[in-house]
VONUTI-515589 format. One record per residue (C-alpha): residue number from 1; residue in one letter; x, y, z. Coordinates in steps of 0.2 Angstrom, whole numbers, plus 2048, in hexadecimal, padded with zeros to 3 digits. Example, Ala and Ser with C-alpha at 12.3 -4.5 7.8 and 13.67 -1.06 7.14 Angstrom:
    n  res    X    Y    Z
    1    A  83E  7EA  827
    2    S  844  7FB  824
***
This chain:
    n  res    X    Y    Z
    1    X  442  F4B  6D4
    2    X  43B  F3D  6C9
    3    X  42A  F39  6CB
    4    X  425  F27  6C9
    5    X  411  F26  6C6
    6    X  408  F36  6C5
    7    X  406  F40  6D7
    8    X  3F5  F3A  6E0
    9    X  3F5  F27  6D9
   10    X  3F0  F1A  6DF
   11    X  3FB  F12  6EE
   12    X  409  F0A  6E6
   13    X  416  EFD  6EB
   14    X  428  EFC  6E8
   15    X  435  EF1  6ED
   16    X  44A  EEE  6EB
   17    X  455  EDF  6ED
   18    X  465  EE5  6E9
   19    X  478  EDA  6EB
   20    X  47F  EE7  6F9
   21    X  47E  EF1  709
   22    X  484  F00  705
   23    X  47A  F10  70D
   24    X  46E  F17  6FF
   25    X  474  F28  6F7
   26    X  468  F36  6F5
   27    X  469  F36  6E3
   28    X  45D  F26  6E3
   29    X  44D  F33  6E6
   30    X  450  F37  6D3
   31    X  453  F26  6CF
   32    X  467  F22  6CD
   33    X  46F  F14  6D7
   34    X  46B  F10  6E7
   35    X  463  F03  6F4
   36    X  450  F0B  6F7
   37    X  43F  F09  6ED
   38    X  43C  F14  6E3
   39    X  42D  F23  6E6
   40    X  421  F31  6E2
   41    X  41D  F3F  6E8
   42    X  40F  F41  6EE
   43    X  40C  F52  6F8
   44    X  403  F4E  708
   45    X  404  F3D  709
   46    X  40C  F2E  713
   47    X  41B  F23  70C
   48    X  423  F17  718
   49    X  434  F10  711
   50    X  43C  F01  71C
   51    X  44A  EF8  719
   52    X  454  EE9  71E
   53    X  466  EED  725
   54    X  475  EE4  721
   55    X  476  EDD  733
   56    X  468  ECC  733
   57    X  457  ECE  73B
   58    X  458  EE0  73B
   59    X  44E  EEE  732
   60    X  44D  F01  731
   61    X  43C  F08  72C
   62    X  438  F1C  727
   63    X  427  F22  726
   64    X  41E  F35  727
   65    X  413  F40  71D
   66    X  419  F4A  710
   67    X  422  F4C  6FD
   68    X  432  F3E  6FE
   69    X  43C  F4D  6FB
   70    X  436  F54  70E
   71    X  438  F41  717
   72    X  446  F3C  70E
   73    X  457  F46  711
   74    X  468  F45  710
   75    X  468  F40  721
   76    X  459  F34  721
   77    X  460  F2A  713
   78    X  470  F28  719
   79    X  468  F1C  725
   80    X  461  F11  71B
   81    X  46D  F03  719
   82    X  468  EF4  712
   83    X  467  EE8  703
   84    X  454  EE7  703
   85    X  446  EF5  703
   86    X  435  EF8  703
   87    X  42C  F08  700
   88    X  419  F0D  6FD
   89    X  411  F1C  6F9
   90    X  3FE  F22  6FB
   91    X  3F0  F2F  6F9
   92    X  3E4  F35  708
   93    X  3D2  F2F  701
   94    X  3CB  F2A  712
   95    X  3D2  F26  724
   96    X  3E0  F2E  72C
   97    X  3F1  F35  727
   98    X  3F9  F2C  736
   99    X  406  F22  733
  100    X  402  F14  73C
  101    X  3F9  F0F  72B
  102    X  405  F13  721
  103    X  40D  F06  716
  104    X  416  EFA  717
  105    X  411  EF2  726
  106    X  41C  EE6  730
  107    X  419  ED6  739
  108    X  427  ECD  744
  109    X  420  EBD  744
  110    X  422  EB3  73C
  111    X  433  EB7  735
  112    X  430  EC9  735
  113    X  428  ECF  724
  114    X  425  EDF  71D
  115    X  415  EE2  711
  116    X  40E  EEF  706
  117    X  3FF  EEF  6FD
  118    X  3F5  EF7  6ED
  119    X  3E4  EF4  6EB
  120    X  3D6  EEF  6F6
  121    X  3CE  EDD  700
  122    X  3BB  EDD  6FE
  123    X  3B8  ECD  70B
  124    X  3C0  ED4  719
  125    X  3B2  ED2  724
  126    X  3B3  EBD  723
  127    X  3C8  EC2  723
  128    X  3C6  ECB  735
  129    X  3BC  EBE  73C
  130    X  3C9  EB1  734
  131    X  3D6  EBB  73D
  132    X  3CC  EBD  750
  133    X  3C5  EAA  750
  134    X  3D1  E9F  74A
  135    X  3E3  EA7  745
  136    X  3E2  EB1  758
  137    X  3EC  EBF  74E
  138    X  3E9  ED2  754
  139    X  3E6  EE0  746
  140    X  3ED  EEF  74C
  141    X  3E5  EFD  73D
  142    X  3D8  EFF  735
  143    X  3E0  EF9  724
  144    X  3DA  EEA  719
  145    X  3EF  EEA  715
  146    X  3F1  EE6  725
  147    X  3E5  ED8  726
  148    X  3EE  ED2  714
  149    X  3FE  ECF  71D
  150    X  3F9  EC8  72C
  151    X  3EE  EBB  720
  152    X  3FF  EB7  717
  153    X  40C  EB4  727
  154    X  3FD  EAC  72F
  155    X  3FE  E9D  720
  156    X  411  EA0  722
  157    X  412  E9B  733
  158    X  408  E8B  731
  159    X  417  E83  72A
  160    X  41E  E82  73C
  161    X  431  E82  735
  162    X  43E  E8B  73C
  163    X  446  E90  729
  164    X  439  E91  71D
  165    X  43A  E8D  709
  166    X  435  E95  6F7
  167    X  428  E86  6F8
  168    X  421  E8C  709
  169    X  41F  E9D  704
  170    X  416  E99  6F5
  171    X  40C  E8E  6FD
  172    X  406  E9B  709
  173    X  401  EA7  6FC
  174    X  3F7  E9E  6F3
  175    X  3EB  E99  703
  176    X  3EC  EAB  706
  177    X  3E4  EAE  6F4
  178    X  3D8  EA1  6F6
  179    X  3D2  EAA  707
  180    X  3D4  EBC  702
  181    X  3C8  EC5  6F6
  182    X  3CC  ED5  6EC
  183    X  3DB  EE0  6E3
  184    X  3EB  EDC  6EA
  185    X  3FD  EDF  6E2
  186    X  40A  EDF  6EF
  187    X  41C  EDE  6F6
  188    X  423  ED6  704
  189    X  435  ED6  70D
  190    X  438  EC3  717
  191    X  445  ECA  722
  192    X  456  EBF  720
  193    X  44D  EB6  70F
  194    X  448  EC2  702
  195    X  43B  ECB  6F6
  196    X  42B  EC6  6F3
  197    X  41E  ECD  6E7
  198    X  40D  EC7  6E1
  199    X  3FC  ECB  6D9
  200    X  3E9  EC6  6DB
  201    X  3E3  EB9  6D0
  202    X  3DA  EC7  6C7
  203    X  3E9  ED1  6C5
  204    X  3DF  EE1  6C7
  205    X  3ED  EED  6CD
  206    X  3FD  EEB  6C5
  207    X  40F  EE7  6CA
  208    X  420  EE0  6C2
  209    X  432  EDC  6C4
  210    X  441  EE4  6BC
  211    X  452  EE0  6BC
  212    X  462  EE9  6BC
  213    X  472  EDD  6B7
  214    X  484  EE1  6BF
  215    X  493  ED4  6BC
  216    X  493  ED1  6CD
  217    X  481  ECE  6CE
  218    X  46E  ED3  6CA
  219    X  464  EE0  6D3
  220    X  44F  EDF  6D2
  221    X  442  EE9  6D5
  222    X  430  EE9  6D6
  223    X  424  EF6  6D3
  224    X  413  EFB  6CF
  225    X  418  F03  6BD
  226    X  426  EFF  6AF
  227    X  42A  F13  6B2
  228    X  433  F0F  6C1
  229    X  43D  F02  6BB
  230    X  440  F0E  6AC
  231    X  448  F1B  6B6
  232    X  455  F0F  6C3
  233    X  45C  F07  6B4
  234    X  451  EF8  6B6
  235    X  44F  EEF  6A7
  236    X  444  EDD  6A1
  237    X  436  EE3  6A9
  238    X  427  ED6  6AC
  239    X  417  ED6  6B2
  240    X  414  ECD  6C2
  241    X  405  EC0  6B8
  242    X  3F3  EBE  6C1
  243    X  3F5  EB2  6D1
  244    X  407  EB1  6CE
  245    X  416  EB4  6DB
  246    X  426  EB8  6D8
  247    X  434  EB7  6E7
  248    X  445  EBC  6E7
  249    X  453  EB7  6F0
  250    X  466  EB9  6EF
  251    X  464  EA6  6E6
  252    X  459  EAC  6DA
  253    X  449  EB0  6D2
  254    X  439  EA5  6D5
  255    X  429  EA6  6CD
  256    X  418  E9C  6CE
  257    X  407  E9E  6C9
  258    X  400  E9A  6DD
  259    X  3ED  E9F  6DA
  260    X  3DD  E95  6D3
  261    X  3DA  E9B  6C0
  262    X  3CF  EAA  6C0
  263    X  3CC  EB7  6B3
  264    X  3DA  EC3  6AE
  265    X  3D0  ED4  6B1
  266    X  3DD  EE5  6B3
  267    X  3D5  EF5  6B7
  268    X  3D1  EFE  6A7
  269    X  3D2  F0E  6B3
  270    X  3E6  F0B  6B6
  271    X  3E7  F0E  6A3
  272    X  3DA  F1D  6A1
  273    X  3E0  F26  6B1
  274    X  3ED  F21  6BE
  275    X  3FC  F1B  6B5
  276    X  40B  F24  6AD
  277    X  408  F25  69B
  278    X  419  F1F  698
  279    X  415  F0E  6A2
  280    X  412  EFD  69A
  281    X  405  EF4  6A2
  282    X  402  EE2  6A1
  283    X  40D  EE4  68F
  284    X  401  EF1  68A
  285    X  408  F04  68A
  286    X  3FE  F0F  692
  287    X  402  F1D  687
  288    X  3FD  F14  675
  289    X  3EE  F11  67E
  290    X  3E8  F22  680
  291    X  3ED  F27  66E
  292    X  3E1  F18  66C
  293    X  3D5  F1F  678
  294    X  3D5  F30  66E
  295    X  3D2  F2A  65D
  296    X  3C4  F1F  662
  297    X  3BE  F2F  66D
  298    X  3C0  F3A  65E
  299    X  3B3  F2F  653
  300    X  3A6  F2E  660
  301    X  3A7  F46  660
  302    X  3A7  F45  64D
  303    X  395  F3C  64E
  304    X  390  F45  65C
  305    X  394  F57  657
  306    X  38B  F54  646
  307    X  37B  F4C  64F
  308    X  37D  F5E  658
  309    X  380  F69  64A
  310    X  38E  F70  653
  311    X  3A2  F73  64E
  312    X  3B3  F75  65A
  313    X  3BF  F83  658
  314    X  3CD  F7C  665
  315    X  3CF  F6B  66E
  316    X  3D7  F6E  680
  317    X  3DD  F61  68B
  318    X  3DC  F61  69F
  319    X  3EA  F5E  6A4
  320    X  3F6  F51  6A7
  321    X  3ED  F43  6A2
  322    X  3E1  F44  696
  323    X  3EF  F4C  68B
  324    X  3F6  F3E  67E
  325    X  3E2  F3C  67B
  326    X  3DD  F4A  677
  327    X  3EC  F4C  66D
  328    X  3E5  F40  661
  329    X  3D5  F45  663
  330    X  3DB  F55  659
  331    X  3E5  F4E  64E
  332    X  3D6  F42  647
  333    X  3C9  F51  64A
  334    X  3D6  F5C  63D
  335    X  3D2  F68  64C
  336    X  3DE  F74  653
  337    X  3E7  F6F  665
  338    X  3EA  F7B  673
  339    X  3F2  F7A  685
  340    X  3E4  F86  68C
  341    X  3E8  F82  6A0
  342    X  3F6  F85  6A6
  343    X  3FC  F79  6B7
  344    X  401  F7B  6C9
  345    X  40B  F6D  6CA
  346    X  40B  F70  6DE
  347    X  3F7  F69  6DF
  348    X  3F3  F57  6DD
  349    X  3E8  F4E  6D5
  350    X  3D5  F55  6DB
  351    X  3CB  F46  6D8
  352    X  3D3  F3D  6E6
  353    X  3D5  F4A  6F3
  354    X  3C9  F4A  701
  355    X  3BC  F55  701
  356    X  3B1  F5D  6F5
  357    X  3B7  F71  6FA
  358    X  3C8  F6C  6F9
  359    X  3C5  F63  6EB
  360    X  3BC  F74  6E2
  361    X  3C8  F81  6EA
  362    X  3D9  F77  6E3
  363    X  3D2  F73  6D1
  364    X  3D5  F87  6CF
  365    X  3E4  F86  6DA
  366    X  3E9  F79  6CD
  367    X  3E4  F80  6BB
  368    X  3E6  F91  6B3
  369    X  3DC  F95  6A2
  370    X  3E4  FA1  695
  371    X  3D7  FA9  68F
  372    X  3DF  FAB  67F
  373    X  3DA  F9A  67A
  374    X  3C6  F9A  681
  375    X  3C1  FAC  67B
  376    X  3B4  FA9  66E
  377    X  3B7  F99  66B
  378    X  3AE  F88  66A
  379    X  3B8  F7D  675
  380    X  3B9  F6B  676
  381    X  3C2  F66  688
  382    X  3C8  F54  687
  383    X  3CB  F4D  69B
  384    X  3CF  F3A  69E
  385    X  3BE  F38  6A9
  386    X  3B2  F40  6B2
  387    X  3AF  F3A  6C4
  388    X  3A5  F46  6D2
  389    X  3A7  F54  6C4
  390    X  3AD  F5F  6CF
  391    X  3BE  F63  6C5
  392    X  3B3  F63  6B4
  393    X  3A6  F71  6BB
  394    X  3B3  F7C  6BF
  395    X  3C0  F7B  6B2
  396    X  3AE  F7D  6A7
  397    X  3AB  F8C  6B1
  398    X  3BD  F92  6AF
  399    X  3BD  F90  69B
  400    X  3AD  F99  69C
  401    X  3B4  FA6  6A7
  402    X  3C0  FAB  69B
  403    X  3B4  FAD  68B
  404    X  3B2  F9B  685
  405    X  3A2  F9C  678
  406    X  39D  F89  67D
  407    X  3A6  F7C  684
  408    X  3A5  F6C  67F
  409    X  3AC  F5D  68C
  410    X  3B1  F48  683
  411    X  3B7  F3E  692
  412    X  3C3  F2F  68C
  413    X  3B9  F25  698
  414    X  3A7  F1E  699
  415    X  39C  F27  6A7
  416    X  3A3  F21  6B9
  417    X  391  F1C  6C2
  418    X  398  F10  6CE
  419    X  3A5  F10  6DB
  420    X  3B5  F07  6DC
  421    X  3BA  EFA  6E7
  422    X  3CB  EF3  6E2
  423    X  3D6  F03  6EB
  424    X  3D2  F12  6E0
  425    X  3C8  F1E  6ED
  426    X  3B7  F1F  6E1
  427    X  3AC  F2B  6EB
  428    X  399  F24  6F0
  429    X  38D  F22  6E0
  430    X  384  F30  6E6
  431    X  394  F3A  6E4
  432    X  396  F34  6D2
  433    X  391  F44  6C8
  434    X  389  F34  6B8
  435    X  381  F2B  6C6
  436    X  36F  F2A  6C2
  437    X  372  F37  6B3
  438    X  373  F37  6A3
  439    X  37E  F40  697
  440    X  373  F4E  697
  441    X  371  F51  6A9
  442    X  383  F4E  6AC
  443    X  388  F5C  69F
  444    X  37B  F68  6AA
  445    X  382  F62  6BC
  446    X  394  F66  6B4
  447    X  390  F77  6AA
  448    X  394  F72  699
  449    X  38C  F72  68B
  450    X  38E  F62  684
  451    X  396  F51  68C
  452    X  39C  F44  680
  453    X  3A2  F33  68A
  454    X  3AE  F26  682
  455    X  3A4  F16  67D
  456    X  3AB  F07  68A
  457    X  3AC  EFC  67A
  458    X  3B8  F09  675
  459    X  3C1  F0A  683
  460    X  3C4  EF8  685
  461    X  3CA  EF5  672
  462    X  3D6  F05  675
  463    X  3E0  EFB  683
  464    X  3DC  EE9  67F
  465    X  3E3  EEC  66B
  466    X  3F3  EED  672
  467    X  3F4  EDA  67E
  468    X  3E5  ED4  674
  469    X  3E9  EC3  682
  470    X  3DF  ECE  690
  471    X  3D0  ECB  689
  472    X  3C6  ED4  69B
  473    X  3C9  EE4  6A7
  474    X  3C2  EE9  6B4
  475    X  3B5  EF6  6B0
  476    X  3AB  EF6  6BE
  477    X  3AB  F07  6C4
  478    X  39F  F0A  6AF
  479    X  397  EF9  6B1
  480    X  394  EF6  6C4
  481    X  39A  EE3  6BE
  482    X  3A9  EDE  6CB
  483    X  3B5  ED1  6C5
  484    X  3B9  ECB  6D6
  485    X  3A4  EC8  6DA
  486    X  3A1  ECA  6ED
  487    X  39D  EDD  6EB
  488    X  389  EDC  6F2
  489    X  37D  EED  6F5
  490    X  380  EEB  704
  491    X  395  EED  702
  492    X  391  EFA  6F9
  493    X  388  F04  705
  494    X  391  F02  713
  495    X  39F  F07  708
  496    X  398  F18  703
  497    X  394  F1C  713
  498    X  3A4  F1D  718
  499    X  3AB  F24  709
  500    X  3A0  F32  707
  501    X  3A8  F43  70C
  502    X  39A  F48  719
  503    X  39F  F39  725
  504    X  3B3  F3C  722
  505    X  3BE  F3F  730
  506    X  3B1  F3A  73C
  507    X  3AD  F2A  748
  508    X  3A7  F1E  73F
  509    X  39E  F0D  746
  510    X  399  EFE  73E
  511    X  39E  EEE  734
  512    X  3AD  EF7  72B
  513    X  3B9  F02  732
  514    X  3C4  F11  72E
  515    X  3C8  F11  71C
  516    X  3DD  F0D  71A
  517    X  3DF  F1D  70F
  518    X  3E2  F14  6FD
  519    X  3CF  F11  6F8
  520    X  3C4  F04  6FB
  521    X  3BB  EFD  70A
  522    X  3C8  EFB  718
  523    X  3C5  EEE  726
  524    X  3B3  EE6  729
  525    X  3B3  EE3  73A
  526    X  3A4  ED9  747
  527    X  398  EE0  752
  528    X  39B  EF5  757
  529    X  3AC  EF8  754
  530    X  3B1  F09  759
  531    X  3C1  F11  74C
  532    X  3C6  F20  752
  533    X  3C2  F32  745
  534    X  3D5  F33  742
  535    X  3D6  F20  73F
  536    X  3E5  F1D  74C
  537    X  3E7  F0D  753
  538    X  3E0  F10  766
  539    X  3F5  F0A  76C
  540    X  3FA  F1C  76F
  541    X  406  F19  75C
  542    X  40F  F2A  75C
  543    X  40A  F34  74A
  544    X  41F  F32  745
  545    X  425  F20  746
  546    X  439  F1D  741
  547    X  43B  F2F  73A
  548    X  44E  F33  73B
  549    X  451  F42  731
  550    X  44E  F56  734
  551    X  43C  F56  72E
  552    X  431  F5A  739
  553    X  41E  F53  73C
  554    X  415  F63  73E
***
């Protein structure tokens, strides 16, 4: 089954408009022909597929928890009839597992849109209040996607018209951008009308558009990464552009730029962490750049294993993603390269699970150390970053296990000290293993030996060298310096608190409620808001909504 970006990403949108409505064949799952969006698979986790039927004003919607291959059957598919789809995917950082926050949301006035989201608002406080007060409109979840939506058909219905325009639509988006603070890049379904895709004026989480031309007409698709487009058989693949929107109807393609100028800042972390190495971002591929990110890592352990008077038998990667760099690493080194983990494909990604034991107890779920490769040797471990540290103490502890000599960790990232607030889940700074350390004491928290961090300098030049026209990125979660500004202390702690693991899955009171799962700071909310420990919507919303197959909620 293909695997568009890497299991345990980010959330990620995707989006079809296709010239028929002919029932979608189960042979779309690994990316061949058919009328869907396209998916992960993300073991554990929500995905909520709806789509727009061939008869007007009518849609079909899907959604559970699970790996796509469980949800989506022969059966299930089969029922999915339509010309136009949207599909999301997500990771369970905080909040709840029910689907009544599960993307893409769907609201029937006015017009009846569907919406998903990557990424996250940080004024949603002032939005909420906006939302109570003067647009009377009622906010069912605790999701800040939610609250994005309801902003956008609020400015739609303004227009007061019965059949609404290109012109009306982009009208509205760009009030919405004016209002709404944050990382957005989204997808929308206007039932009867068409696509529609747009991103922050920042253009901090990515999104584009590919095509797919037939004699008797063009298919489109948008997704969060060129991969996807790669493997339907998409091909001109663009990125959406900072504060631009693109809609697409059965007329054509529409684009304009519908935000205030603002600095083009992408996170540097999609590049160094979350995206397929065979993605191009932004024109820049994400693969080159961490070749890039391994030769510039490679200088910076030359000079600091001579100031150390110490030499490297091996260079091992951690597996998957810092691979390609530490690849290059070795290569410049002239030092041997060896695949001493072995993977369990069947774990996802630790960092983002929730929970610091199930964090430690699947990292040696996850990996397996041959201790043929570690016995008596120096060994230089390369990983793409180092967040709580939890993964890097015990893979440390694993190499050591097997007869490692000393081991040696470089990190293709700067230290992480501060927390994220654009949608990836960042735990609370006092999480952060370089948080208030230095190298020194973050190579004692961890167990290793030595710890050698990638210059942000570096970093920057490694990705910017290949779309020298992005001249900033967001690298906020090394520099505590948020593009967007509006981040305060205060934000900040009110975030943490709710992101920390000891106040997870418990009732939570105050200005912000339940986090939506996808990182970041979910809903600020006035006065003492009550939010229920599982995040549910207090309407009685059943925990399987639209499912039609054989799976079975458990």
């Amino acid at each position: 089954m293909y695997s568009p970006p890497y299991p345990g990403s980010a959330s990620r949108t995707f989006a079809r408009q296709l010239k028929s409505s002919k029932p979608l064949e189960p042979s779309i799952l690994s990316g061949c022909v058919g009328f869907s969006a396209s998916f992960c698979t993300i073991p554990a986790q929500t995905l909520l597929l709806r789509f727009a039927r061939a008869s007007p004003c009518s849609s079909t919607e899907c959604k559970a928890n699970g790996m796509v291959r469980d949800i989506f059957d022969a059966t299930s598919i089969s029922r999915l009839i339509g010309g136009m789809g949207v599909g999301h995917v997500r990771y369970p950082t905080a909040g709840s597992f029910n689907n009544a926050e599960a993307q893409p949301f769907y609201v029937n006035s006015p017009y009846g849109i569907v919406f998903a989201h990557n990424g996250n608002l940080i004024n949603t406080g002032d939005l909420m209040h906006f939302m109570d007060a003067t647009a009377h409109r009622h906010i069912n979840t605790a999701s800040d996607s939610e609250l994005l939506l309801n902003i956008f058909a609020n400015n739609l219905q303004q227009t007061g018209k019965f059949r609404i325009n290109e012109d009306d639509i982009f009208t509205a988006l760009g009030g919405m951008m004016e209002q709404c603070k944050g990382a957005y890049a989204c997808v929308a379904m206007l039932a009867g009308f068409g696509l529609i895709a747009f991103r922050d004026p920042n253009g901090i989480r990515p999104v584009g558009m590919g095509v797919r031309r037939h004699p008797a007409g063009n298919d489109y698709l948008f997704a969060s990464e060129s991969v996807v487009a790669d493997a339907s058989g998409f091909g001109e693949w663009e990125d959406v552009k900072p504060g631009e929107a693109v809609i697409i109807t059965r007329s054509g393609v529409s684009r304009r730029n519908v935000a205030k100028p603002a600095p083009f800042a992408p996170d540097i972390f999609e590049y160094v962490y979350f995206a397929r190495p065979d993605s191009v971002l932004d024109g820049i591929s994400v693969y080159r750049s961490r070749m890039a990110m391994g030769d510039a890592l490679a200088e910076k352990v030359r000079s600091v294993l001579a100031e150390n008077n110490l030499t490297v038998d091996v260079v091992i990667p951690v597996p998957d993603t810092s691979r390609v760099a530490a690849l290059n690493l070795a290569q410049r080194l002239q030092l041997p390269y060896r695949e001493g983990f072995i993977k369990n494909r069947y774990v996802g990604r630790t960092f983002i699970m929730p929970g610091q034991q199930m964090r430690k107890k699947n990292v040696r779920r996850k990996l397996n150390a041959m201790a043929l490769e570690f016995v008596d040797k120096v060994v230089l471990l390369v990983d793409d970053s180092i967040v709580r540290g939890t993964t890097s103490k015990e893979i440390i502890q694993m190499a050591k296990d097997v007869g490692a000599k000393k081991v040696i960790v470089a990190s293709c990232a700067p230290p992480i000290r501060y927390p994220n607030v654009y949608g990836i889940d960042m735990p609370s700074r006092s999480e952060l293993v370089a948080h208030g350390r230095d190298t020194q004491q973050i190579a004692e928290a961890i167990g290793a030996d030595l710890v050698i961090f990638q210059d942000l300098s570096d970093l920057e030049e490694s990705v910017r060298q290949f779309n020298p026209n992005i001249t900033t990125f967001d690298c906020s979660v090394f520099t505590g310096e948020y593009v967007t500004g509006g981040v305060t202390e205060e934000y900040l702690q009110r975030l943490e608190g709710l992101r920390a693991d000891n106040v997870r899955g418990k009732a939570l009171k105050g200005d912000i409620g339940a986090l939506e799962g996808k990182g970041g700071g979910g809903l600020e909310r006035a006065g003492n808001v009550e939010v229920p420990a599982n995040g549910n919507p207090m309407n009685g919303t059943d925990d399987t909504v639209g499912l039609h197959n054989t799976w079975k909620a458990t």
